[in-house]
C-alpha positions in Angstrom: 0.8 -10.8 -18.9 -0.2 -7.4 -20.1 -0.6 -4.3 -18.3 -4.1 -4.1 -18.8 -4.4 -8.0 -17.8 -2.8 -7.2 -14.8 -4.0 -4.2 -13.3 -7.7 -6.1 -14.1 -6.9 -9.4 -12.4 -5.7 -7.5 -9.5 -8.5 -5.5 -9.4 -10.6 -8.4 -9.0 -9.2 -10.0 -6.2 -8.3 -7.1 -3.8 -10.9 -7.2 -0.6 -13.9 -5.0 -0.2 -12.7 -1.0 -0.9 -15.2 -0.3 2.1 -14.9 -3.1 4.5 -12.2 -3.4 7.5 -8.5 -4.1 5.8 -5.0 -3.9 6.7 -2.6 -3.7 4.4 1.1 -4.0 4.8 3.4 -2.8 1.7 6.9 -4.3 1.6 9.1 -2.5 -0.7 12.1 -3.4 -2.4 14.8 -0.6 -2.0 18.0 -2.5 -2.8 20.6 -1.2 -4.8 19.3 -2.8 -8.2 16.3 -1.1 -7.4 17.4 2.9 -7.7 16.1 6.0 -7.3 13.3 6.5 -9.7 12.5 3.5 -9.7 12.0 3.5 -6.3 9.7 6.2 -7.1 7.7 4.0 -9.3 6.7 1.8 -6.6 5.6 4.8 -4.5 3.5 5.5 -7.2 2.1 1.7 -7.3 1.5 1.8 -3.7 -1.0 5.2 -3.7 -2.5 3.3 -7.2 -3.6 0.3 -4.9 -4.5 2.6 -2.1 -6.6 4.4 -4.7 -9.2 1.6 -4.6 -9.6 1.5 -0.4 -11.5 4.1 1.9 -8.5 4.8 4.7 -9.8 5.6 7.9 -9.8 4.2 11.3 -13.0 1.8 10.6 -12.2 0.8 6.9 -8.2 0.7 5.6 -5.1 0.9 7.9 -2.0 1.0 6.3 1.7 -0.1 7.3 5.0 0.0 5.3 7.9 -1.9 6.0 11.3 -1.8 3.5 14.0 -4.0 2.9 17.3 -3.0 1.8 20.7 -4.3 3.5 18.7 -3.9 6.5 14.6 -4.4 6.6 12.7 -1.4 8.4 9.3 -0.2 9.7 8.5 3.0 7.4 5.1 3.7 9.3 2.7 1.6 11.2 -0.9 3.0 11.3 -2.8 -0.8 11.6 -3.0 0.2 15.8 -4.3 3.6 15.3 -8.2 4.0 16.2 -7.9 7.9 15.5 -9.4 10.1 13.1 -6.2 11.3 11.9 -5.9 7.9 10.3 -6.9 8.9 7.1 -5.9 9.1 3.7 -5.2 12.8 3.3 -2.2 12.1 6.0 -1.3 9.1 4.4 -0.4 11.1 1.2 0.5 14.1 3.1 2.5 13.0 6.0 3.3 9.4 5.7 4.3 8.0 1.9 6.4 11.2 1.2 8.5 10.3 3.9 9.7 6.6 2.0 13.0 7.1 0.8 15.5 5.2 -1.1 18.7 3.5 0.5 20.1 1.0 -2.0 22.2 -1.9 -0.3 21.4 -5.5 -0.4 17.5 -7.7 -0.5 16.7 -8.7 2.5 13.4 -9.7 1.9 13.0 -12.4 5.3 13.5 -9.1 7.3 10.9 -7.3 5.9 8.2 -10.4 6.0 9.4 -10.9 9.4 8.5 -7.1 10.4 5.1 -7.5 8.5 4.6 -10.5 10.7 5.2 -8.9 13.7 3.1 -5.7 13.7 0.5 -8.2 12.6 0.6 -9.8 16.0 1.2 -6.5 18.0 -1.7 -6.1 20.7 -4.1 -3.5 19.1 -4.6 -5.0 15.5 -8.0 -5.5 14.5 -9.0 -9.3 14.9 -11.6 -9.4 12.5 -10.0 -7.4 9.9 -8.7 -8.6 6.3 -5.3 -8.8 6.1 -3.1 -8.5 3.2 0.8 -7.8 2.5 1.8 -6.6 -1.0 6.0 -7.8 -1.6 7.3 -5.5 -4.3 10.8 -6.8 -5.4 13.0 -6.4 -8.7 15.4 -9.6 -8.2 16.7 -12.6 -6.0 17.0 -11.9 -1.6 20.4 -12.4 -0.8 20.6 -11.4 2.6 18.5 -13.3 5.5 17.8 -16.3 4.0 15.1 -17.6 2.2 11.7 -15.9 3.3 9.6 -18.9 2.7 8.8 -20.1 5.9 7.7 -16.6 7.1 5.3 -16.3 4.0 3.8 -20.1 5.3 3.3 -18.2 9.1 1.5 -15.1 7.0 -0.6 -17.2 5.3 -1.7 -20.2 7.9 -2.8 -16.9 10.0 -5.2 -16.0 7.0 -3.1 -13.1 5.3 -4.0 -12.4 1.4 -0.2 -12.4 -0.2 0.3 -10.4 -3.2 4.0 -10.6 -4.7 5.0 -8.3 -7.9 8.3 -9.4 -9.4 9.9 -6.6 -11.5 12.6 -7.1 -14.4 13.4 -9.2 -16.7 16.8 -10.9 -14.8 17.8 -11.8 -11.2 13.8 -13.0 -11.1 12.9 -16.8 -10.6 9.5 -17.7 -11.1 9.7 -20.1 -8.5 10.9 -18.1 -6.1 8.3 -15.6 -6.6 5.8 -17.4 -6.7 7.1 -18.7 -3.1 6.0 -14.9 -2.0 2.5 -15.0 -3.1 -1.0 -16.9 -2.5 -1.2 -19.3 -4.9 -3.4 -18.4 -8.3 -7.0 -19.5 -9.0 -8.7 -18.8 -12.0 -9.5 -15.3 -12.3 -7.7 -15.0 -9.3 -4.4 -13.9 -9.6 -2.0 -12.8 -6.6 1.9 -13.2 -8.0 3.1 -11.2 -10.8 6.0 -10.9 -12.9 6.8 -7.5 -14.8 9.4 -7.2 -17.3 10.5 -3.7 -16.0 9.0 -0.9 -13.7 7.8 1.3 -16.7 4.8 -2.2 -17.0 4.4 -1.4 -13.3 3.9 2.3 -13.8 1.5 0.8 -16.1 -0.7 -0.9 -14.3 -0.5 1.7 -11.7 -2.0 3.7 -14.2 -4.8 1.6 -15.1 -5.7 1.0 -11.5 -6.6 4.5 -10.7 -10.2 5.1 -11.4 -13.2 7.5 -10.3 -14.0 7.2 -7.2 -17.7 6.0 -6.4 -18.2 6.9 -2.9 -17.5 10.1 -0.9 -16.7 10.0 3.0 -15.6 12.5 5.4 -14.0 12.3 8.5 -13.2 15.1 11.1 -9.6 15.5 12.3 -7.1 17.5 14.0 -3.7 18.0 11.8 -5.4 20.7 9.1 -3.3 22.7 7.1 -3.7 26.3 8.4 -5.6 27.3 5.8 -9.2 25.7 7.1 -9.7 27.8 10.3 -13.4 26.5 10.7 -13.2 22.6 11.4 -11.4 19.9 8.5 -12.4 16.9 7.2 -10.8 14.0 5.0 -12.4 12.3 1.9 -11.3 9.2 3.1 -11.3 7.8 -0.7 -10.0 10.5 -2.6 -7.7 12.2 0.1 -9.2 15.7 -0.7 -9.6 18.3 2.6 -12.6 20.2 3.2 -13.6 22.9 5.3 -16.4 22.1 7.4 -17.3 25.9 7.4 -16.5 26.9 3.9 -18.5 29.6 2.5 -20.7 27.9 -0.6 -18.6 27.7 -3.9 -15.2 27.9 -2.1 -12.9 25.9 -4.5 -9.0 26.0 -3.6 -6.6 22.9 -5.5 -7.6 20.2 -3.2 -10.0 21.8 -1.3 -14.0 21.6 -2.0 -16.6 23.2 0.1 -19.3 20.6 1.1 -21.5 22.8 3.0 -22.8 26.3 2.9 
């Protein structure tokens, strides 16, 4: 499957950009993975995002990573604040993911993803979806199968994204993943992260709508009241003085 192919099927079957969602990312950061690569999947991760409103009443966001070991990276799906938003999501929270190497432990990972999914808090009548991003075979936990069964009987969208050309079995890929029908499309197999990096590039788009939330963390600049474009993640000054334009910033008021 093409880039193009890809990016569109997926495109077509991710949930509402405006509606209530929680989406949990687990990331591969093995040793097979490396560095830039590692980086690539970062840059997947905010593509996807690109198409979702983040805020406390839309998108909530949670990573988890699985090297050796499988880890919570951030957990925002609780958080009913304003602060949940996406201008701290690429500020504060994805900068933070960092590469470790080590082994796949993919069961650990699912099994966190499972787990904040169940924590008190979660919105019950959200749309729930985990994204598995992994370049090869799990060979540490066990066979995360069963887990992926549990995700799915409680109504969770899985989307799995294989990467590179060896270490990869289609059936076990596929074992990660809703199954496909039709136009919908929910496992994947790339031939090498620069295809990802492709279709990361075809999912990014205009944006159609333009929300802002108030919130507290502001970079000092703004001194008169911040706000998040919750699609974009662009800060505004409440207070800006008409035609104040600074990188990110845009005034929206006079």
């Amino acid at each position: 499957m093409s880039a193009w192919e890809a990016a569109s099927t997926l495109n077509a079957c991710l949930p509402t950009r405006s509606g209530a969602v929680d989406i949990i990312f687990a990331l591969d950061r093995s040793g097979s993975v490396g560095r830039s690569n590692y980086d690539k999947i970062i840059d997947f991760v905010k593509a996807v995002l690109n198409h979702f409103s983040v805020s406390p009443t839309t998108t909530r966001v949670a990573v988890v990573s699985f090297g050796t070991s499988a880890r919570v990276e951030f957990d925002l799906l609780r958080s009913s604040s304003n602060d949940n938003n996406k201008c701290e999501l690429l500020r504060t929270h994805l900068p933070k993911l960092s590469y470790t190497g080590g082994a796949t432990n993919t069961v650990g990972a699912l099994r966190l993803a499972l787990a904040l999914l169940k924590n008190p808090g979660v919105r019950s009548y959200s749309t729930k979806v985990v994204f598995t991003i992994t370049d090869g075979y799990w060979n540490r936990g066990g066979d995360p199968a069963y887990v992926v069964r549990e995700l799915q009987s409680r109504g969770v969208i899985m989307f799995a994204f294989g990467i590179g050309s060896w270490g990869i079995s289609s059936y076990r890929l596929s074992a990660l993943g809703n199954r496909d029908s039709g136009r919908y499309k929910y496992v994947y197999l790339c031939l090498d992260f620069t295809v990802l990096s492709e279709i990361a590039r075809r999912l990014r788009g205009d944006y159609h709508w333009v929300q802002y939330v108030p919130f507290t963390r502001c970079p000092s600049r703004c001194n008169h009241g911040c706000l998040c474009e919750v699609y974009g993640g662009n800060y505004a000054c409440s207070l800006c003085p008409k035609g104040y334009y600074c990188n990110t910033w845009s005034s929206i008021s006079e």
